[in-house]
N, C-alpha and C positions, 0 to 999 in steps of 0.2 A: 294234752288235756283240752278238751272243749272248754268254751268260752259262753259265761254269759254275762249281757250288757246290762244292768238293771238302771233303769232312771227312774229317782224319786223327787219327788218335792212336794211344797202345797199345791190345790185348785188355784190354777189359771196360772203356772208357774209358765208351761209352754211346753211340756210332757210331751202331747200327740207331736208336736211339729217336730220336737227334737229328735223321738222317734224314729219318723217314717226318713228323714233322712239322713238319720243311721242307718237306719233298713234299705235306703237305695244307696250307701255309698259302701255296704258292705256286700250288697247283693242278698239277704236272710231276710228274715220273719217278725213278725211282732208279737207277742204274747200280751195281752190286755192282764192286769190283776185290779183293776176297779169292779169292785162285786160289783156296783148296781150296775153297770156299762153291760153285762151278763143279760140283761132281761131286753128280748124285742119291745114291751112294750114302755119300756123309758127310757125316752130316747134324746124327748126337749130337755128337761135337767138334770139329766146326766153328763151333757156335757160330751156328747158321744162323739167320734169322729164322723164327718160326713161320710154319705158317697164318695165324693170324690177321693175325700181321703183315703179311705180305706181303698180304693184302686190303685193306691199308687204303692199298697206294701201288703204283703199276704198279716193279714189280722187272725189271731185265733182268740175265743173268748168275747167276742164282741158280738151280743145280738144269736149265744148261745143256748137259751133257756126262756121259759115262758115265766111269766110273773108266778106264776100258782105251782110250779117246783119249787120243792126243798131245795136248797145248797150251800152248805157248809164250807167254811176256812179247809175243813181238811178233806173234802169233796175236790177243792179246786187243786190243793197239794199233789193230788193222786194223777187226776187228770193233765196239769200241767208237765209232771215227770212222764208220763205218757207223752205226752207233745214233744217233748226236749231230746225224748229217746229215737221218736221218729226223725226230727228236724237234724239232729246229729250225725244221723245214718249218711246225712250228704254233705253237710254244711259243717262249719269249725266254729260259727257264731251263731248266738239267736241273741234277741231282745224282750226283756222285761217291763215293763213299766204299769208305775201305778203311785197312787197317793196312797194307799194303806200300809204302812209298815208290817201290819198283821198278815198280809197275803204277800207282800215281796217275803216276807222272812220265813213262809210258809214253806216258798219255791226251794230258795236259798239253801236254808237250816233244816226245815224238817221243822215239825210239831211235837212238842212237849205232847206226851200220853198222861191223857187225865181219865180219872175213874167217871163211871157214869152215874147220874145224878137221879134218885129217885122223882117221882110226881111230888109226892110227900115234901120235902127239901124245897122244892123247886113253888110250890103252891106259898110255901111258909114265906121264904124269900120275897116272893109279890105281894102276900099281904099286907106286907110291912114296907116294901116297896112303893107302896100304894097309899099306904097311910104316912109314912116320914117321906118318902121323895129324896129326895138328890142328898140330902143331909143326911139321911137317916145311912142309906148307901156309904157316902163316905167316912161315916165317924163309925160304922160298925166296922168295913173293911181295916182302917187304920186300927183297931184293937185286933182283929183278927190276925191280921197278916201288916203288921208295919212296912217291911220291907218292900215289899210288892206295890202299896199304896203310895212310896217313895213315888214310885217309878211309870205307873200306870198313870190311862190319861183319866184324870181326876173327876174330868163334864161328861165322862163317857157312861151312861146307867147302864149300858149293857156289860161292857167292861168290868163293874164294878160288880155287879148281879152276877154275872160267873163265876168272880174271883169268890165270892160270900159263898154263892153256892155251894163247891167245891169245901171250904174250909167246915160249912157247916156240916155234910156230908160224911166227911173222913174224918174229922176230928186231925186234921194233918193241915198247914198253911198252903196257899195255892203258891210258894215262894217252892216249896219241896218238890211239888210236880214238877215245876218249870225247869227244876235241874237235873231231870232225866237224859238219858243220850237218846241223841239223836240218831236219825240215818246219814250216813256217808252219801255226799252227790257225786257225781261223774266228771261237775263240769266246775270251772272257777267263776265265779261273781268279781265282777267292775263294776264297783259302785257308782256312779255317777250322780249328783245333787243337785238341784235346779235350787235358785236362790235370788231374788230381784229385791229390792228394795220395796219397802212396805208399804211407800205411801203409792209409789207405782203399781204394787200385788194390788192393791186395793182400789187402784181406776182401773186396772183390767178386771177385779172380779164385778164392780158397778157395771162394767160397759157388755159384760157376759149375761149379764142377771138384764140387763135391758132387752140384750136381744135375743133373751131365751123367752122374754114375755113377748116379742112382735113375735117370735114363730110361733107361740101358741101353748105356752107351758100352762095357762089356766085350763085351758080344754083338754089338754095331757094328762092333770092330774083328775079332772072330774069323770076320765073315762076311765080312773083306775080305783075310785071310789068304792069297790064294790072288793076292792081287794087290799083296804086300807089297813088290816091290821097285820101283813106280811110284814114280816122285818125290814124286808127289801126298802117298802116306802116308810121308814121311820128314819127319815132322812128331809136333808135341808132342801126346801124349795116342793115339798112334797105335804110335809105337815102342816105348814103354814096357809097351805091353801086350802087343808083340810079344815083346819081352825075357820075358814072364808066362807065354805060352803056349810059350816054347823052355826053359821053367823056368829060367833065370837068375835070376829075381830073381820075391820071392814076389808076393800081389798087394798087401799091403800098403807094398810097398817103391815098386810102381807106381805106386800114387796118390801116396804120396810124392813121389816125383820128377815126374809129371804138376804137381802141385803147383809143386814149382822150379823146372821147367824152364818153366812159362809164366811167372811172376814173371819169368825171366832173357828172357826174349823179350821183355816185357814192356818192362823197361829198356832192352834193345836198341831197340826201336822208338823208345821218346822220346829215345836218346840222337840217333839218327836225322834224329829231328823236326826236334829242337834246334839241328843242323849245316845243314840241309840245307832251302832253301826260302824260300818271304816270305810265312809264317805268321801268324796274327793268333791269338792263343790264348786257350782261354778257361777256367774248370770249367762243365760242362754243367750239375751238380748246383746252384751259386750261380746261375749267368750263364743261365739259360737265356734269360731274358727280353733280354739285353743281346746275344746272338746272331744274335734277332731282329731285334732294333732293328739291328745292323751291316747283317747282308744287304740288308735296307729301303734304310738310309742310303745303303750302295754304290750303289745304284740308277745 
């Protein structure tokens, strides 16, 4: 049975690095599952791996698509089993990595089949979207679908607009789609868990968020203005500069919040980890060496 490595954690856990050298010390590939990491044109905060980097390990998924493409959770599912079919043909191992739970588990499991969602449904949903906000999202979902609301990330509107969608749709809970079977994969998942302590997670994501603004993240997002209401940029270090350039909020209030709002993602993601999976965890910064030694051992 083929082998595949998945490493998860938060932003600025230490992902790329632990990656690329898995990828040279097993001699295999990297698979990107960070959607935005997907588009050439974001590239400052995204957090992308450099040049450099990316020479030092064959990367798929990175710098794949252009801002003004569609692409879907189950777009990336399809295409990734494609990669893994080719990457297999030579190799015993490939590599996953990514902070979305949603796209490693994509790779992994396979995707729950959900019915499609009228205009109708879908227009209703925003209205009220639009008029209650975050609240209105979560106290309708939690009537809807309790269960599901247990478990999902609770600050996610998109999240939570699908899960409504769907229930108002079918007259069915999004908790009953989710227990659909899935497809059968080829290969085994090793989960691996990146994990540092909080207050360190959080001077590496200040000292990332600083010097994503010396290379030029204000001028990154103002050249992609013009394609602001892509999903892609409804994301942190994106929106807040939006909010800069509609003058809402000055630019020091922007880094600010850039600031907290990845911290708050941040936590969301391990609270994630934490629930969801059969993780083996480690700190990359202590363990690196015991990381290695796991994979090996797995064998």
């Amino acid at each position: 049975m083929k082998r595949l490595i998945v490493i998860g954690g938060a932003t600025a856990s230490g992902k790329t690095a632990l990656a690329i050298r898995l990828a040279r010390e097993l001699n295999t590939v990297i698979l990107s599952a960070d959607s935005r990491q997907f588009y050439r044109e974001m590239n400052i905060g995204t957090a992308k791996p450099s040049p450099e980097e990316l020479a030092l390990a064959k990367h798929y998924f990175i710098d794949s698509l252009s801002i003004s493409e569609d692409y879907s959770v189950g777009n990336f599912e399809q295409d990734a089993l494609v990669v893994l079919d080719e990457v297999f043909q030579v190799k015993d191992e490939a590599i996953l990595v990514g902070g979305s739970g949603l796209y490693l588990n994509a790779v992994c499991e396979g995707l729950d089949k959900f019915p499609e969602i009228s205009k109708e449904t879908r227009s209703k949903v925003e209205i009220q979207n639009q008029t209650g906000g975050l609240p209105w999202l979560q106290a309708t979902l939690q009537l809807l679908d309790p269960e599901y609301f247990d478990i999902v990330d609770q600050q996610n509107p998109a999240r939570l607009r699908r899960a409504i969608e769907v229930c108002l749709e079918t007259g069915n809970t999004f908790t009953f789609y989710r227990k659909n079977n899935k497809s059968p994969r080829s290969f085994t998942p090793l989960y691996i868990l990146l994990d540092i302590p909080r207050e360190e997670l959080y001077t590496r994501i200040e000292a990332r968020v600083d010097q994503m603004l010396e290379d030029g993240l204000e001028q990154e997002v103002e050249s992609l203005l013009p394609y602001r209401d892509n999903p892609a940029l409804k994301t942190v270090g994106y929106e807040e500069f939006f909010d800069f350039f509609d003058g809402k909020i000055s630019k020091e209030e922007a880094v600010v919040k850039i600031k907290q709002h990845t911290r708050n993602y941040a936590k969301r993601q391990a609270t994630w980890f934490r629930k969801h999976g059969n993780w083996t965890t480690f700190n990359p910064i202590s363990e690196e060496n015991d990381i290695l030694k796991y994979v090996r051992d797995e064998r």
